[in-house]
C-alpha positions, 0 to 999 in steps of 0.5 A: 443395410437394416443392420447399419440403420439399427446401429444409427438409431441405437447410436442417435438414442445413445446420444440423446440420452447423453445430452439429456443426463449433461443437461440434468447434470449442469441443472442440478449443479446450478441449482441444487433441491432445498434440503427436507428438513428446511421444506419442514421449517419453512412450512411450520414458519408459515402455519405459526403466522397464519395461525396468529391471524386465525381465532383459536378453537373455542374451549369446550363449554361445561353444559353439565357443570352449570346452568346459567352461561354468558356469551363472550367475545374476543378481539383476535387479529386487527379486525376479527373476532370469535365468540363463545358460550362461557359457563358461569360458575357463580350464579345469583341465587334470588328466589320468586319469594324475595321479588315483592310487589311485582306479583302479577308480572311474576304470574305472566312470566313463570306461566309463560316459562312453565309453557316453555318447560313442558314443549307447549307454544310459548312466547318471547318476552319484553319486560318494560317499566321502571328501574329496580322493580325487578325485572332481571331479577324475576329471569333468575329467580325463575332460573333458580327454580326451574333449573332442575327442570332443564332451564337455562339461561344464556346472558348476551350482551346488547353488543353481541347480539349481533351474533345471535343467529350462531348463539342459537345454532349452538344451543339447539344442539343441546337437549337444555331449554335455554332462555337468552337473556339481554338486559337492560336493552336499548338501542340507537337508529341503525345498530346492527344488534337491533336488525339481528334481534327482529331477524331471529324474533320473527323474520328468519325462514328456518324455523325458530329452535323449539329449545330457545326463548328470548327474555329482555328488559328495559326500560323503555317500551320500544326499545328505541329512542322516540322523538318529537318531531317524530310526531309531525309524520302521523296522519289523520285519516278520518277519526284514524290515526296512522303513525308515521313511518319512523315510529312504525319502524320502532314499533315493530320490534317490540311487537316481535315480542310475544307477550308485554310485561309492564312494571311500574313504581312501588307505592309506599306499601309496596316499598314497605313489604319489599324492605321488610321481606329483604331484611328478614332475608337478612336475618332481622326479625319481624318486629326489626321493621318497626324501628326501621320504618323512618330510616327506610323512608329516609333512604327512598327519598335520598335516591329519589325512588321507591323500588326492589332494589332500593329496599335490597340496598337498604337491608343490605346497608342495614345487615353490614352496619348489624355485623360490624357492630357485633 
């Protein structure tokens, strides 16, 4: 009897492996496994579309190469974007002797860049005041003469500031002292550069990089646009006057600037020592001024100023109009 139980159970394996093999056989007939090399195609058909909506690996930056860089951005895809530091290979080379008339803004900043230089406490700057009175300019100048001394400087563009947080994440991985430099800035109530530039002057909970300064200009105090009727929200509390909170708001960005640099309109004189040091910039010699006096006057009151770069236009004009005549 244990006998015949040992052959129906042997008996009923068989058959069930029997069943199951038919079952496998008709499975695999019906639907066959995709070929291997078609597996690979597929997969490679679907990285090659998933990587045209992905932004590329940035390129690598040239830190050795240059000492003045920019922040550029790139449109990849319908709405996404990637940004990376660029080297710039030719920079403009302008000294603190070429910068006329600005002396005293020119001490404040080289004193707070010298600061920075050494690992001593340093502030954020705003230069603030008339166009063409050097502003931009002096950021160079000082990139000029301290780069040997490991000074950057990194241009961003008021779009971009946006990014400003990953702009300094990058730069304070590296040994440079890096000064960002927005020119030119001004914003408009709600743009997002605006909230990005206070969150990294002054209202962020990591420590701010001891590599990195922000240097800005413009020509306006508090960065914004200031109205009117702005004025109606002041209050009067006693002799006290108590701003509204509109104007508070506009304020308080350019009080996240450490350290204020004012620059004001050349005076004639002013005017005068700015041309005279351009045009011997140029090549002119001292006494070339003296039948170039009345011209210089002509061109200032043709553009309605009197600034450094009205008297670099004017030696420029002056240099061309010498070469072709030559």
């Amino acid at each position: 009897m244990t006998g015949n139980r040992g052959q129906r159970t042997i008996a009923r394996k068989r058959s069930a492996a029997t069943s199951a093999s038919s079952r496998a056989s008709k499975i695999a007939t019906a639907s066959p496994p995709p070929d291997l090399a078609s597996l690979i195609a597929r997969a490679d058909a679907a990285l090659r579309q998933l990587q045209a909506w992905l932004p590329p690996a940035p390129p690598p930056v040239a830190w050795d190469d240059a000492i003045a860089f920019r922040w550029r951005k790139k449109i990849h895809g319908r709405d996404g974007s990637s940004g990376h530091v660029e080297a710039i290979r030719n920079v403009h080379r302008i000294t603190l002797g070429d910068l006329q008339g600005i002396d005293r803004q020119k001490k404040l900043v080289e004193q707070n860049t010298r600061q920075f230089l050494a690992g001593a406490p340093a502030n954020n700057v705003l230069m603030t005041g008339s166009r063409g009175t050097g502003k931009s300019s002096l950021v160079k100048a000082l990139l000029h003469k301290y780069s040997k001394q490991g000074l950057r400087v990194v241009e961003v563009d008021k779009d971009d500031l946006i990014d400003l947080l990953d702009i300094v994440d990058i730069l304070q991985q590296r040994p440079e002292k890096f000064i960002v430099f927005c020119d030119d800035l001004s914003f408009d109530a709600g743009e997002a550069g605006y909230k990005a530039l206070k969150v990294i002057l002054d209202g962020t909970v990591a420590a701010t990089a001891s590599n990195v300064l922000i240097y800005a200009t413009s020509n306006r105090r508090h960065l914004l646009p200031e109205y009117f009727s702005e004025n109606a929200e002041t209050k009067h509390i006693g002799e006290e006057v108590h701003p509204g909170e509109s104007v508070e708001e506009k304020i308080s960005l350019s009080e996240r600037f450490g350290l204020w640099v004012s620059f004001y309109p050349f005076s004639q004189d002013e005017y005068f020592a700015a041309v005279k040091g351009w045009l011997k910039h140029f090549g002119f010699a001292p006494e070339a001024f003296d039948a170039l006096r009345e011209e210089a006057v002509q061109w200032s009151l043709s553009r309605g100023s009197r600034s450094g770069r009205i008297a670099w236009q004017f030696a420029r004009d002056c240099a061309g109009r010498r070469a072709v005549a030559r």
